[in-house]
Backbone as CSV, one residue per row, in Angstrom:
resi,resn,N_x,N_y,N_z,CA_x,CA_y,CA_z,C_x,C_y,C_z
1,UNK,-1.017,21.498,3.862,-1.407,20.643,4.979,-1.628,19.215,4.471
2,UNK,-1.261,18.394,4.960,-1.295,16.966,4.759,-2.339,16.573,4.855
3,UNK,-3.181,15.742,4.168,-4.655,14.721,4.718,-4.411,13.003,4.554
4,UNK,-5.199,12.472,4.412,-5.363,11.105,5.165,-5.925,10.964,3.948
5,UNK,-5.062,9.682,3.577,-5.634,8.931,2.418,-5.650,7.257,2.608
6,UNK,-6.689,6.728,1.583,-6.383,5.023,2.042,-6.376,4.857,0.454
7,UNK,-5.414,3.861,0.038,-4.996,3.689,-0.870,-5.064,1.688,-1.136
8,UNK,-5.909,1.329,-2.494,-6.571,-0.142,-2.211,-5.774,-0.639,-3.615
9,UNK,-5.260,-1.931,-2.992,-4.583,-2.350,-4.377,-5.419,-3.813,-4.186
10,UNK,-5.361,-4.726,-5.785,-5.767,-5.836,-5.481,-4.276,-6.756,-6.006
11,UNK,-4.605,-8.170,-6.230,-3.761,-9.078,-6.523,-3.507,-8.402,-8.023
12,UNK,-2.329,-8.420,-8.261,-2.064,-7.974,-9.460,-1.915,-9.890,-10.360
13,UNK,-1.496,-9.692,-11.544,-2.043,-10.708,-12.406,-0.861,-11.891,-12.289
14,UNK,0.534,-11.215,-11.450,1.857,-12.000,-11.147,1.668,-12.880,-10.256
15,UNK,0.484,-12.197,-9.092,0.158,-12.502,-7.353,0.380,-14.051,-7.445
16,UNK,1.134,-14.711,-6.751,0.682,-15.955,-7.089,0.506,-17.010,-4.922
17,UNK,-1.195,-17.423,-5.981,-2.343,-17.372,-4.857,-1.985,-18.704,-4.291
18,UNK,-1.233,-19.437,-4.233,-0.636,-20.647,-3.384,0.517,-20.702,-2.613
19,UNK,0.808,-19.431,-2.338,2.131,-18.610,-1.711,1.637,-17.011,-0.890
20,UNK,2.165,-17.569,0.483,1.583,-16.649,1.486,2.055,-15.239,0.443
21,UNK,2.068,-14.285,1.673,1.934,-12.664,1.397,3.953,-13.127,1.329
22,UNK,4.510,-12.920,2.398,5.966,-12.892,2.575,6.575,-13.697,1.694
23,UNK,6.295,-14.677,1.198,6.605,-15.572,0.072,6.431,-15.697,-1.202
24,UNK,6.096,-13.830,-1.469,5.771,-13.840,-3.148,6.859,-13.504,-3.504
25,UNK,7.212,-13.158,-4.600,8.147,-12.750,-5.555,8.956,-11.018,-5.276
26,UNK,9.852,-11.217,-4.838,10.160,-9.335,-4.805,9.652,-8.978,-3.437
27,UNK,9.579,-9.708,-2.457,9.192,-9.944,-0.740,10.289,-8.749,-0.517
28,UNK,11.251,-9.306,-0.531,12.498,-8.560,0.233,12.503,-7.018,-0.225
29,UNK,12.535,-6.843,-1.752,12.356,-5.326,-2.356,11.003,-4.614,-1.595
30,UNK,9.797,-4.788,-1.866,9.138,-4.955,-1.596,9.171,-3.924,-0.444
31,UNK,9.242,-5.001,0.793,8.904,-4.593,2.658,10.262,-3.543,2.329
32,UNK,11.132,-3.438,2.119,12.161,-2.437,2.059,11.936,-1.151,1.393
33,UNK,10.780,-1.551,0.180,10.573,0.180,-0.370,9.151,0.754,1.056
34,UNK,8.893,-0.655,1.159,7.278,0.226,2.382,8.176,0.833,3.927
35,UNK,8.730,0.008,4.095,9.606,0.315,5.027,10.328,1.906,4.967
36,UNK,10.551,2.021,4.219,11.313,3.927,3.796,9.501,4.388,3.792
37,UNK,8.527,4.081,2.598,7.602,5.287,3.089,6.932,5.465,4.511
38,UNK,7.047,4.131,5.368,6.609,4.468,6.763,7.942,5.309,7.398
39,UNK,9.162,5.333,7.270,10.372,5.795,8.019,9.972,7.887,7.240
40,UNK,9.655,7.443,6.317,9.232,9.037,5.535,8.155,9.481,5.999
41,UNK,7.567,9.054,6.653,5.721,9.920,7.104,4.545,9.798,6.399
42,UNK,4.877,8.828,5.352,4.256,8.612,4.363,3.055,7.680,4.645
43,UNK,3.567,6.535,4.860,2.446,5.279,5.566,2.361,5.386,6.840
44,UNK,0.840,5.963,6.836,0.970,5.131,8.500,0.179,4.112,9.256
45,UNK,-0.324,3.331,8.181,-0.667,2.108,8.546,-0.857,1.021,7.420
46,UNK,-0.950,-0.128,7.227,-1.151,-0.619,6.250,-0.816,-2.004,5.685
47,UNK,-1.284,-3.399,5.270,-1.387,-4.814,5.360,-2.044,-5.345,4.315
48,UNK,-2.069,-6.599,4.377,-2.651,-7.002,3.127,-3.973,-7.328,3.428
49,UNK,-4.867,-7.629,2.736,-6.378,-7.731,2.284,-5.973,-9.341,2.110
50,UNK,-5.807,-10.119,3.141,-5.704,-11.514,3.265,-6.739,-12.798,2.139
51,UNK,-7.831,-12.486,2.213,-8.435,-12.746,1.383,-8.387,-12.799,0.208
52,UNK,-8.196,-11.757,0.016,-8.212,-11.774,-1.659,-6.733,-11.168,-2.339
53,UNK,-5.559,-11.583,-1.845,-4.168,-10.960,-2.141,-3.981,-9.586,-2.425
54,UNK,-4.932,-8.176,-1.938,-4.448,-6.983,-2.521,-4.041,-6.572,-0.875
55,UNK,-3.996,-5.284,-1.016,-3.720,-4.406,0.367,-4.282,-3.275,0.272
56,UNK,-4.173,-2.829,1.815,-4.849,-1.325,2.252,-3.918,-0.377,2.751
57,UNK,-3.717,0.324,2.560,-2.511,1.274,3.241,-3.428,2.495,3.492
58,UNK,-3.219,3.100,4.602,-3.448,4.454,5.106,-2.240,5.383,5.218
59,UNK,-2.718,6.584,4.106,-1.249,7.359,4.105,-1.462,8.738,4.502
60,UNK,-0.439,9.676,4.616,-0.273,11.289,5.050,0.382,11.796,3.870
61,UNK,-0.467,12.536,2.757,0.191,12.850,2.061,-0.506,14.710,1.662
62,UNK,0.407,14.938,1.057,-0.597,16.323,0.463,-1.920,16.161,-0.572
63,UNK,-2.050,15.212,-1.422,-2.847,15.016,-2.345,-2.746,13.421,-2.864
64,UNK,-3.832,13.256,-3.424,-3.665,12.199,-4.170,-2.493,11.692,-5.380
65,UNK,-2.118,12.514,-6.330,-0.936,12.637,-7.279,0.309,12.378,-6.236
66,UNK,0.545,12.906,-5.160,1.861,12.251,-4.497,1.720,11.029,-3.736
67,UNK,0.587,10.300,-3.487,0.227,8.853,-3.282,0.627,7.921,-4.272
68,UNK,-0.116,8.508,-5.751,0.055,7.653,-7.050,1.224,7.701,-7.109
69,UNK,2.260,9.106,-7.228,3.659,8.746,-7.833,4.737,7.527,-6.970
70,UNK,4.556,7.873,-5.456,4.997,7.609,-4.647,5.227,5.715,-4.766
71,UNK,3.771,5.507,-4.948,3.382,4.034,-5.103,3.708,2.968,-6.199
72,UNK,3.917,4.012,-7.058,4.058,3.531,-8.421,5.749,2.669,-8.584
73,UNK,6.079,3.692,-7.450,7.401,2.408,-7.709,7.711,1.442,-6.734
74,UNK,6.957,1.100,-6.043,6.738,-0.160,-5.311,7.197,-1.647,-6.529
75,UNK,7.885,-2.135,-5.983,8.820,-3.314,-6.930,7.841,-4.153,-7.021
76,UNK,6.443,-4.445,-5.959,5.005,-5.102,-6.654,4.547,-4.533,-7.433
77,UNK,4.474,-3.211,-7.448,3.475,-2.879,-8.729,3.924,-2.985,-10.111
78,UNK,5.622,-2.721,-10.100,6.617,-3.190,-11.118,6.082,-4.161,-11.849
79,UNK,6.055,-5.440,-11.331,6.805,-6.660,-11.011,5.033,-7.152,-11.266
80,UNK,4.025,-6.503,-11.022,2.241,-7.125,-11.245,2.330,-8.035,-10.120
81,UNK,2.522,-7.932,-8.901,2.199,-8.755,-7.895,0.788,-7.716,-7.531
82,UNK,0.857,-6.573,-6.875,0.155,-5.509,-6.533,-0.770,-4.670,-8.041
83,UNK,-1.526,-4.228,-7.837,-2.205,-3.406,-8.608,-2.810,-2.400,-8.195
84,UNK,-2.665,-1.191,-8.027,-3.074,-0.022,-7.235,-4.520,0.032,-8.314
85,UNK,-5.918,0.056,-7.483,-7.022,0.125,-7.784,-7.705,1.743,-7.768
86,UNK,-7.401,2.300,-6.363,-7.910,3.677,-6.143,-6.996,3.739,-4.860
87,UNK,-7.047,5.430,-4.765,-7.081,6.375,-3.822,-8.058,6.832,-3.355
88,UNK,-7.733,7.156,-2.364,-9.403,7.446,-1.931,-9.047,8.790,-0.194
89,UNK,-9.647,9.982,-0.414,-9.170,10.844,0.936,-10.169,10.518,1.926
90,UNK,-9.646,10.348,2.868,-10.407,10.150,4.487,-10.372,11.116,4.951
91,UNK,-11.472,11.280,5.791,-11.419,12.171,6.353,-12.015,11.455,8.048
92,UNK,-11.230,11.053,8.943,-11.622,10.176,10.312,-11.879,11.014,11.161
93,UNK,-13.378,10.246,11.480,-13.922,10.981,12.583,-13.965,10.270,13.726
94,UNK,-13.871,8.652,13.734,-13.522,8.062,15.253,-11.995,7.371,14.978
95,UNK,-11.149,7.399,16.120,-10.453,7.008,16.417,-9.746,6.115,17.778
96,UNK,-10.282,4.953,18.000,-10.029,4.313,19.543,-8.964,4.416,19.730
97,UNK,-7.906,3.811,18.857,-6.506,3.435,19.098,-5.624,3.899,21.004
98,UNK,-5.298,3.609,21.472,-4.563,4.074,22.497,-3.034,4.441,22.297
């Protein structure tokens, strides 16, 4: 059975902080590998942490180990734009959304 994970990366050490989110380095690779794990069931929500250059993703996975592998080849985390910090399982008990 699948659970709910949120997964927190910060600015990795490449991030470079005078250049929006879409205008870093490996943009295009990038939205194209997140793009397949949302088309896979994988992400289902997830943006950057504006502030401080990392991101939050909320995922559907079986465990934590298929989050990490999954993530690991994200062309930011490659590349040190991204830095995957933790995983972390949710477990949501309110939900507004419509």
């Amino acid at each position: 059975m699948k659970k709910t994970f949120l997964a927190i990366s910060s600015a990795g050490p490449n991030r470079d902080f005078s250049k929006a989110t879409r205008e870093q380095p490996f943009w295009d690779e990038h939205a194209k590998f997140i793009d397949q794990l949302v088309e896979d069931g994988l992400i289902l929500m997830g943006g950057p942490l504006v502030d401080e250059g990392g991101s939050l993703l909320v995922l559907n996975a079986g465990d934590e180990n298929e989050v990490r592998e999954k993530l690991k080849n994200d062309p930011w985390a490659e590349h040190g734009i991204l830095k995957l910090e933790s995983v972390k399982r949710w477990e949501i008990f309110i939900d507004n959304r419509k």
